[in-house]
C-alpha positions in Angstrom: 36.9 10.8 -43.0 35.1 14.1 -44.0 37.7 16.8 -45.4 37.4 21.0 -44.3 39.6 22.6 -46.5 39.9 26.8 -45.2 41.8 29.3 -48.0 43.3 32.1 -46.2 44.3 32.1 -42.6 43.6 35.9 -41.8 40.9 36.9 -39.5 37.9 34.5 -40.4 39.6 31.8 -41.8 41.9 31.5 -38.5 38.6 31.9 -36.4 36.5 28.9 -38.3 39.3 26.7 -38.0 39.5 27.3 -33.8 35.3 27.1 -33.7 35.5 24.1 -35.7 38.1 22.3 -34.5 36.6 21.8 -31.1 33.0 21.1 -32.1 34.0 18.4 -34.8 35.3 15.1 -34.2 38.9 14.8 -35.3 38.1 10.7 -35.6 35.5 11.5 -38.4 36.9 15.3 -39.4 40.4 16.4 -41.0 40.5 20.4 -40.9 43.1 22.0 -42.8 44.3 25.9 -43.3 46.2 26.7 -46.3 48.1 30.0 -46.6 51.0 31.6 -48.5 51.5 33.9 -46.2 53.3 33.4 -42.5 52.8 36.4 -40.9 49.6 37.8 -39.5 49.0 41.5 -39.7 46.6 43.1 -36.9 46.0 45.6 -39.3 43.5 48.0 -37.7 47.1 49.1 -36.4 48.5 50.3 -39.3 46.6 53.6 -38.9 48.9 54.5 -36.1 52.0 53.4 -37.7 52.2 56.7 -39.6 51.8 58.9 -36.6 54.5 56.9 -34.1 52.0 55.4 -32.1 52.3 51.6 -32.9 55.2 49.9 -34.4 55.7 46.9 -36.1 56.2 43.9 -33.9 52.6 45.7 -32.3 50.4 44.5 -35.4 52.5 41.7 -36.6 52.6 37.4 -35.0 53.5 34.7 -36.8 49.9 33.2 -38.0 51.0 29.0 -37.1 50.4 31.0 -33.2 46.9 31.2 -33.7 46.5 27.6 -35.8 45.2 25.0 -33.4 46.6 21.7 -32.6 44.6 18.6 -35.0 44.2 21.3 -37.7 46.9 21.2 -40.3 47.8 24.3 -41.6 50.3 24.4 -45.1 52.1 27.3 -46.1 51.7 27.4 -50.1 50.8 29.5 -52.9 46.4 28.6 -54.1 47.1 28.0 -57.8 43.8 26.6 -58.6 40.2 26.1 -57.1 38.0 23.8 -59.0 34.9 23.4 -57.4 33.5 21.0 -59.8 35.7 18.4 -59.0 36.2 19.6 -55.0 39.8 19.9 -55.2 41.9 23.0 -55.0 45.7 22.7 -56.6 48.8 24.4 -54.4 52.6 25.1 -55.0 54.3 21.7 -55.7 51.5 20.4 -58.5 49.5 19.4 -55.2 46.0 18.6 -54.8 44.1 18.9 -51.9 40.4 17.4 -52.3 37.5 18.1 -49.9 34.2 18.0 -48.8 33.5 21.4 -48.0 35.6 24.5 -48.5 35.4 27.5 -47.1 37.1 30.5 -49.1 38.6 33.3 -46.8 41.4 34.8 -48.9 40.7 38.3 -48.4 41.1 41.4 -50.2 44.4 43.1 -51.3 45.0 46.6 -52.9 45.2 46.9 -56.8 47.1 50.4 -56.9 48.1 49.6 -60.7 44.0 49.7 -61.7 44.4 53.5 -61.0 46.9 55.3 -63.3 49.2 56.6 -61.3 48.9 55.0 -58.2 51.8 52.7 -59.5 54.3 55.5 -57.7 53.0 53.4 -54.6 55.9 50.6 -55.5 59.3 51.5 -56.2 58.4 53.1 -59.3 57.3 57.4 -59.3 57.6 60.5 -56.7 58.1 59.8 -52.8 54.5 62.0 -51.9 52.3 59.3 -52.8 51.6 57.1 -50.0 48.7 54.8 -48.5 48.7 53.1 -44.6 47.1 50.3 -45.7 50.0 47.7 -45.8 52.8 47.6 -43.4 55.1 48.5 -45.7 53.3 51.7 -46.9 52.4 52.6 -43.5 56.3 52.6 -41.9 56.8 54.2 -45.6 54.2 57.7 -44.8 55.9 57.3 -41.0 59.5 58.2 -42.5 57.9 60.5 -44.9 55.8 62.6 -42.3 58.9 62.9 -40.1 60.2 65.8 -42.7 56.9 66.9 -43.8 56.7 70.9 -43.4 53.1 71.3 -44.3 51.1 72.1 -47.8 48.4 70.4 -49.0 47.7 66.4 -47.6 44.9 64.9 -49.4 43.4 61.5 -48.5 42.0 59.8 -51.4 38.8 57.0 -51.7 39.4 55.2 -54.9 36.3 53.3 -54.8 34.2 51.2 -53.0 34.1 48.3 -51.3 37.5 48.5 -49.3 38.5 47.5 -45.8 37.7 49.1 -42.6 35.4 51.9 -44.4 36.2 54.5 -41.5 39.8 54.0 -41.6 40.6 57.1 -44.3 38.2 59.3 -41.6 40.6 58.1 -38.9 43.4 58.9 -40.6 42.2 62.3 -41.7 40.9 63.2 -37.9 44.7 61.9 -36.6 46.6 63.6 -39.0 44.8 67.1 -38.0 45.7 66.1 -34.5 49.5 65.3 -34.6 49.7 68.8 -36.8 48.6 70.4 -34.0 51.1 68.5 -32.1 53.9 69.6 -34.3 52.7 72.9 -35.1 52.4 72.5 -38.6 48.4 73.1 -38.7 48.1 76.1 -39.5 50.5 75.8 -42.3 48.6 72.3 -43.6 45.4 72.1 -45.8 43.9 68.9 -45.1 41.2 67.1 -47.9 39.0 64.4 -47.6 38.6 63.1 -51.1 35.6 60.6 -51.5 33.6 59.0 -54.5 30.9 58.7 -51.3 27.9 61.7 -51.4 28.9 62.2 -47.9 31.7 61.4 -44.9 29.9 58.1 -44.7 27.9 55.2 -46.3 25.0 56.0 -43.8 23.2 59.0 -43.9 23.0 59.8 -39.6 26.3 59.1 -39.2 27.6 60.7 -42.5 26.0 63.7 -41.6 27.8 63.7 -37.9 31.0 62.5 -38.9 30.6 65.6 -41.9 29.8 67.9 -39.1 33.2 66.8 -37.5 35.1 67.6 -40.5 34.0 70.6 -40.6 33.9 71.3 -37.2 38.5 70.8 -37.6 38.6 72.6 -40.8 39.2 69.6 -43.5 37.7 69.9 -46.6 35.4 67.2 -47.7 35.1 66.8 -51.6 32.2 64.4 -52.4 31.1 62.1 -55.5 34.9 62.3 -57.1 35.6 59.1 -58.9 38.9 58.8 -59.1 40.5 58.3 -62.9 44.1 59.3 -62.6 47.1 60.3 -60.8 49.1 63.7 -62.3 52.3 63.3 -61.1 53.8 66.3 -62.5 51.2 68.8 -62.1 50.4 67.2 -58.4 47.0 66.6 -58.9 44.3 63.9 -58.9 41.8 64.4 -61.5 38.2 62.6 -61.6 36.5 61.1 -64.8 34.4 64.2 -64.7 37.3 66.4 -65.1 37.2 68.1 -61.9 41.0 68.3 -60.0 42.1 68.2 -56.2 46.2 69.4 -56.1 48.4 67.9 -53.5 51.6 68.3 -51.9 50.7 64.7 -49.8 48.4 62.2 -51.2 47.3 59.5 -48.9 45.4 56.9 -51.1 43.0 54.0 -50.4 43.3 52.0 -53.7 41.1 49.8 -55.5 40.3 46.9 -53.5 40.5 43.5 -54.9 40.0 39.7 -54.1 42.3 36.7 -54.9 43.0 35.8 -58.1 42.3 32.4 -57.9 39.1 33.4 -57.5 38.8 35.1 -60.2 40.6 32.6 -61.9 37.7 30.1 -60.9 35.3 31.6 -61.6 33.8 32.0 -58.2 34.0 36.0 -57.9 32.6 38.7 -59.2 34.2 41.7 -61.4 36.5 42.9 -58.2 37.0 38.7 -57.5 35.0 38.6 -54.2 32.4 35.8 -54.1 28.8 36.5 -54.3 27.1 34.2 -51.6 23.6 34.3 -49.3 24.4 37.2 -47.1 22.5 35.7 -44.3 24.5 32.0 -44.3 27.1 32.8 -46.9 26.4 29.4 -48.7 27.4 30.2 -52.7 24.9 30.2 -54.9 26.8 28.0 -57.7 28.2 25.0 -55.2 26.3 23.5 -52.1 29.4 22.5 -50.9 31.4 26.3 -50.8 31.1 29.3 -48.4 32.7 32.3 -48.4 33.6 34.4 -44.9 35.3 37.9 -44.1 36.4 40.1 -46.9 36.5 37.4 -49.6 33.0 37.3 -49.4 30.8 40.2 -51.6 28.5 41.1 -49.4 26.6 45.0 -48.6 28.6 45.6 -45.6 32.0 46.5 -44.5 34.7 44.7 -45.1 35.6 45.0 -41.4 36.9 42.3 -39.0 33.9 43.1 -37.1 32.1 41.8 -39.6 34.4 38.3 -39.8 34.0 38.0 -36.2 30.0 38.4 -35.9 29.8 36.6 -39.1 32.2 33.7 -38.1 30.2 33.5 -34.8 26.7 33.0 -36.1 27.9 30.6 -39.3 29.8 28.2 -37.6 26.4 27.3 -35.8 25.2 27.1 -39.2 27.4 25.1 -40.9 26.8 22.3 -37.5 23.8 21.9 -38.9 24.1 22.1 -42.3 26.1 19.3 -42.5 23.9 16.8 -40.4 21.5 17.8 -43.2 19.6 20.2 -40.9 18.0 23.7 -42.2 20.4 26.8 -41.5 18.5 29.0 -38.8 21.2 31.6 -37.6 20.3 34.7 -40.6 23.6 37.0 -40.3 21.9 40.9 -40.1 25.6 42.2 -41.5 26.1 43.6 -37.7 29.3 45.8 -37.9 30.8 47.6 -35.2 33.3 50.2 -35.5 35.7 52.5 -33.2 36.8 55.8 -35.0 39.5 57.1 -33.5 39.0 61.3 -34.2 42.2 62.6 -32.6 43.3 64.1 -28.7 42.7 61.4 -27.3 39.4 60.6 -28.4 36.8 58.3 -30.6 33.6 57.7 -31.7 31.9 54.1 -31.9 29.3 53.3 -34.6 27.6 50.0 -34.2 24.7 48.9 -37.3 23.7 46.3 -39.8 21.9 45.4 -43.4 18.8 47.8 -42.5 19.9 49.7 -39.5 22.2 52.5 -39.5 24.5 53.7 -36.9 22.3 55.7 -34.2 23.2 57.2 -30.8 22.9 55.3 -28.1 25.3 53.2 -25.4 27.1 50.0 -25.9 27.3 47.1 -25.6 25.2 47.7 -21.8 22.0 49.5 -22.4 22.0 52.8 -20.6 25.4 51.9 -19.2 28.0 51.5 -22.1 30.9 52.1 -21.1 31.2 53.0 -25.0 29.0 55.6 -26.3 27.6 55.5 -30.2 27.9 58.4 -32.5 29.6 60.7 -29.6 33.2 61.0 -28.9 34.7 60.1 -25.6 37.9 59.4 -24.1 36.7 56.1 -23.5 35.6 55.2 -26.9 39.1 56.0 -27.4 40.5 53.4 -25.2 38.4 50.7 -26.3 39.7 51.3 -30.0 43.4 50.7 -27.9 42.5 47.5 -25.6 41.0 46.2 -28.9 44.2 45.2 -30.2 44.9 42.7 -26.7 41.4 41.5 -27.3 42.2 40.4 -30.8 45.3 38.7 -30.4 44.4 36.7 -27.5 40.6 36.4 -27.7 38.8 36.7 -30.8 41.4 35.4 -33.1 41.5 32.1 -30.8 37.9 31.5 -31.2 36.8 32.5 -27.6 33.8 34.3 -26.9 33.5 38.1 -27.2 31.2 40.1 -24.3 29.2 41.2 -27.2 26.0 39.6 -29.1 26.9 38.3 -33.0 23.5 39.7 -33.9 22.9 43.8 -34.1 20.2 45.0 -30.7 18.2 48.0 -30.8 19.0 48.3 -26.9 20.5 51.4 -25.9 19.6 52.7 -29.1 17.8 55.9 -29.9 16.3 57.3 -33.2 16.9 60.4 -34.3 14.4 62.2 -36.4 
């Protein structure tokens, strides 16, 4: 019997096991999930932790819900992956061997590479905050119910990190539920990036700048990050230059697994450098790499996992019955950006397209419209999270193509 062997049950890994599991034989085909975590975290809803507008039994399941039956699924610390010997050690001095693995253990902040950012534990002042866990987003929730206004800066460490437009959606909601509370006026809000722009691509940097602008929030390009200042309230950049806070809202370092690392499978931040059309490594025939784990030039986005999951699981069908790959992943991402009142944008692109204008997914018809905000876009960023638990996390199909399409797409000179 051939042995699948899946690290990480978060968005891909969960998804590859429910593709796989009904289109291999379970008489010639043992599947198994490992995981040290039980809980899985929708975490596109921690933005809306902070502002009351989710709470936590909205982003959180148990992750054996979502584990389908004939696939075994063990909850244990990864110790060890050697791919050499196609074995991967867990808690317990147990060995599980395989045939092919596929690695989908993430990415997980690093605040302590940042000096400074440590105050996000227990340790350092209470104004220093990131919504990128649970825990730090019910944390900023408590915080923001006494905050009386000054200076709120959110803060890009560096890149890659997950959901790229997450920090703009946090910076377009906070400007919103000031307004709510009144405290606007008395609130200076900074967008802190080590970006040029608002945004990796240049069209929709430039109108996602523009919106910035258009609410008063200061944008501060091309700041690489080198420390925290507690005590003056500052964050100062390797080039010397300085942004003061009252609030600091930080997106730390993002990082892979250790064991990664540790095996010598990732790269300097411990994702693992594969084909980024089939995601095959380029040091083991035997070893793929899906979702964030995976170092690839697009977003770390679930979108990504989803379209990517979709289009390699035909793949790996064929791969092993010895058959060429054929299904090239374009790096399609699609994103809602929730901008505040009520509203969003959606940006939809790939490797060598960036986000344009345009309707989706219908041509001409939408009901989502790219690069403008609408009241609907907004509501698709909300039914998203019902979609997700019930849909794409079970491996069903999505109304929406794996592969990027030009339809319904304009250019714009």
């Amino acid at each position: 019997m051939k042995k699948l062997l899946v690290l990480g049950a978060g968005t891909a890994g969960t998804m590859v096991v429910n593709k796989l599991r009904h289109r291999l034989d379970a008489d010639d085909w043992q599947i198994t999930i490992v995981d040290q975590d039980p809980t899985h975290y929708y975490q596109p809803g921690f933005l809306f932790i902070p502002f009351g507008m989710y709470a936590r039994h909205d982003v959180v399941k148990p992750k054996r819900d979502f584990i389908p039956p004939g696939v075994d699924m063990i909850q244990a610390d990864i110790e060890e992956i050697e791919a050499d010997k196609n074995r991967v050690k867990i808690d317990g001095d147990r060995w599980l061997q395989y045939d092919f693995l596929v690695i989908a253990t993430g990415t997980h902040l690093a605040p302590d590479e940042t000096p400074g950012l440590e105050a996000l534990g227990d340790e350092g002042p209470d104004n220093i905050h990131t919504f990128y866990t649970l825990d730090g987003a019910m944390k900023l929730e408590k915080y923001l119910r006494t905050f009386q206004g000054g200076k709120l800066v959110m803060n890009i460490t560096e890149m890659p990190f997950k959901c790229p437009v997450a920090p703009l959606e946090f910076i377009f909601l906070a400007d919103w539920w000031l307004q709510e509370k009144g405290l606007r006026d008395d609130t200076e809000l900074t967008f802190v990036t080590p970006l040029p722009g608002a945004f990796t691509k240049p069209v929709a940097s430039k109108a996602l700048g523009g919106m910035l602008e258009e609410k008063k929030i200061d944008l501060v390009p091309d700041f690489n990050i080198e420390m925290v200042d507690w005590d003056a309230g500052k964050i100062v950049a390797y080039s010397e230059d300085e942004v003061d806070y009252d609030l600091l809202v930080s997106i730390p370092l993002n990082m892979g697994a250790d064991v990664v690392g540790r095996a010598g499978l990732g790269d300097e931040l411990n994702h693992v450098p594969v084909d980024k059309h089939t995601f095959l490594s380029g040091k083991h025939e035997n070893v793929f790499a899906l979702g964030d784990a995976a170092a690839l030039p697009t977003s770390k986005a679930g979108s990504v996992a989803h379209f990517a999951v979709e289009l390699w699981t035909e793949n790996f069908l064929r791969y092993i019955d010895g058959l060429e790959m054929l299904e090239h992943f374009d790096g399609h991402a699609n994103c809602y950006i929730e901008s505040g009142h009520g509203k969003g944008l959606l940006i939809d692109f790939n490797y060598d397209t960036e986000p344009l204008p345009g309707k989706y997914p219908l041509p001409g018809i939408g009901p989502f419209s790219l690069l403008e905000e609408t009241e609907m876009n907004h509501w698709g960023k909300l039914m998203f999270r019902w979609m997700y638990w019930n849909i794409l996390l079970k491996g069903k199909e999505m109304p929406v193509p794996a592969l990027m399409s030009m339809a319904g797409k304009w250019s714009v000179g």
